[in-house]
N, C-alpha and C positions, 0 to 999 in steps of 0.2 A: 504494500500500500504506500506507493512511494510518491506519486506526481496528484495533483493536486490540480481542478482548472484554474482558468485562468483567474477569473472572478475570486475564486478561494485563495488563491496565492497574494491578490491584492488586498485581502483584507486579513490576510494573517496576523500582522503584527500588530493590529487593535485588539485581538481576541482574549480574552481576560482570562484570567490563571484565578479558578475559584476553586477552594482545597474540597476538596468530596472524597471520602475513601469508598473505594467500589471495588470488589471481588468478582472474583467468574462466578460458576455454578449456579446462577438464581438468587443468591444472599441477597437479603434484602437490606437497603440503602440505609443509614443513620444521617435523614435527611430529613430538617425540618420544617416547616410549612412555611412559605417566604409570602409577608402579607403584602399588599398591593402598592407598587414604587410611591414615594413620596415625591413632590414636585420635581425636591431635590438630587433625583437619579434618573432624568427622564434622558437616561441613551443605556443605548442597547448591552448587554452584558457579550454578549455575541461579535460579529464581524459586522456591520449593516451596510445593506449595499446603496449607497449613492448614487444615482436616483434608483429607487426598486425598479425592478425586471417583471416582466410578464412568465410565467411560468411555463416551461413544454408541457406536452400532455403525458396523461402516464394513461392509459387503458388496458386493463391485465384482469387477473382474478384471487380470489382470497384462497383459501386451502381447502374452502367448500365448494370451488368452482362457483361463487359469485363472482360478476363483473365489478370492476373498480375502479374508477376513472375520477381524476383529478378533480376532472369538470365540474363532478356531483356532488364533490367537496364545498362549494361556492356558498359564505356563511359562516365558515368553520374556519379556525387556523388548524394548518396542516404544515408537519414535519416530514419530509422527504429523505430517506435514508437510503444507504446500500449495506446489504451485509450476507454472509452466509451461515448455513446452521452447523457446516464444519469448521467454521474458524476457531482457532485456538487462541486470538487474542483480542486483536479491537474490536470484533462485532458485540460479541458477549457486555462486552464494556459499554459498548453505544448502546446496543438494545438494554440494557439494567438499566443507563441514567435516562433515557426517555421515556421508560416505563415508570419510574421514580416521577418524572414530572409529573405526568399523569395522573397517578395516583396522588402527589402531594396536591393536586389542582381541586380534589375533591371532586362535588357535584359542576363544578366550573368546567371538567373535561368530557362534558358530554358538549361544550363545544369547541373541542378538539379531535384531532385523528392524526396518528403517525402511521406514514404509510411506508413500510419499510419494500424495496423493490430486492428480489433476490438477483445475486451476481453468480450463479449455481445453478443453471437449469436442471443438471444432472443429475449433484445430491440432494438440490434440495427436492426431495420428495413430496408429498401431501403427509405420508408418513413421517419424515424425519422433521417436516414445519410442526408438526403436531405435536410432538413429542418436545419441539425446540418451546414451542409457545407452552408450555403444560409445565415442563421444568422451571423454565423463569418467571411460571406465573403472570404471564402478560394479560393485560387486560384487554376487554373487547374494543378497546379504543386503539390500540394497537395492531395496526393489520400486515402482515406478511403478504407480498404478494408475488404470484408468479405465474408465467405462462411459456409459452414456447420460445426453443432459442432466440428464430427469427423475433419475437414479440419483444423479449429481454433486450438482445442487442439494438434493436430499434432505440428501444426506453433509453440503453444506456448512452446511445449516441446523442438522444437530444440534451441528455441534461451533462453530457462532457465526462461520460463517466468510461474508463478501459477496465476491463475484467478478463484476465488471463487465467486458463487452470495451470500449473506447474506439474498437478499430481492430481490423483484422483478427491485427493481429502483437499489441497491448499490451493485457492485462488490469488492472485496480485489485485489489486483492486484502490479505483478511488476511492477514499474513505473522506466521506462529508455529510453535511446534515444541512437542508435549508430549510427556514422559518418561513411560513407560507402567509397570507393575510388573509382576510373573509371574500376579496375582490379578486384572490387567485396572486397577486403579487411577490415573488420572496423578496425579503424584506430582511433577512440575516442569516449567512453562513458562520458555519462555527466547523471545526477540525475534526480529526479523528476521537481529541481528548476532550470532546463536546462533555458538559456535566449537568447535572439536573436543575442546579440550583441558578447557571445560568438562562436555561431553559423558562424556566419558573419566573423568572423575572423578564422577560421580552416576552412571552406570552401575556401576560401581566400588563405592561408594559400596554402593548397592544391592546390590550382589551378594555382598557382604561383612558387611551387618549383616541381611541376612534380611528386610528389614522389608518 
């Protein structure tokens, strides 16, 4: 997970170092409810893109063979992710802190959705997503989605993403996260070492100044 787009590499070095301790295997986050920004913190905890971007489309399916499309999103902030269910280090790490956001959002994240897009057509199974979402406890806000290579590689060209397999278990992959708006817009990337608490605070953030 080495190169980064364009967009992400420009807004790296705004991206805020907030301490979160996160484990692999499902453990659950010692993350605590972060109340709604004060006048006085009105910028992004995240990378924010200057001026926001129109978002590509994503049209795929969940692991019950529902359709899922960005489009339907409209309303909703939506987190756009890559990850697979063999990976052995950053996915595990991004899917726990944006499940953590999630859940620390309360009843406030049923208006959200992280839509994580697989970089794995092969492993990731219906079977091995199921098992992925069951061990980490993801909530139903949290959607995994996947569909056929041609569908995958499509996705991953709009949004500047390269996914290499090496081996049968290890893919290379861009690893990012963008922050979506109610009008389809993203509005903030953040890195591999995305954390929840940043998360929680530009969702926040957003949901409080309208913009």
């Amino acid at each position: 997970m080495r190169r980064y787009p364009a967009d992400v590499r420009r807004v790296l070095p705004l991206l805020a170092a907030v301490a979160l301790v996160a484990g692999c295997g499902g453990k659950k986050e010692a993350v605590q409810t972060v109340p709604s920004p004060p006048q006085s913190q009105l910028a992004f905890a995240g990378g924010a893109l200057n001026p926001p971007r129109q978002s590509p489309p994503i049209a795929l399916h969940d692991v019950d063979g529902q359709r899922v499309t960005l489009a339907a999103q409209r309303g909703r902030y939506v987190l756009v992710t890559f990850l697979y269910t063999h990976c052995p280090d950053v996915c595990p790490l991004i899917a726990q802190n944006l499940n953590a956001a999630l859940r620390q959002l309360g009843p406030q994240r049923s208006k959200v959705r992280v839509l994580a897009v697989s970089v794995d057509p092969k492993g990731d199974t219906p079977a091995a997503v199921r098992r992925y979402i069951k061990e980490r406890g993801l909530l139903p806000q949290f959607l995994y989605l996947l569909g056929t290579p041609a569908q995958l590689r499509q996705t991953w060209a709009q949004w500047d993403v390269q996914a290499v397999s090496r081996s049968p278990d290890l893919v290379d992959h861009v690893a990012y996260t963008a922050l979506i708006d109610t009008t389809g817009r993203q509005r903030v990337l953040y890195d591999s070492q995305v954390k929840a608490q940043q998360v929680l605070h530009d969702i926040r953030l957003l949901m409080h100044s309208r913009a």
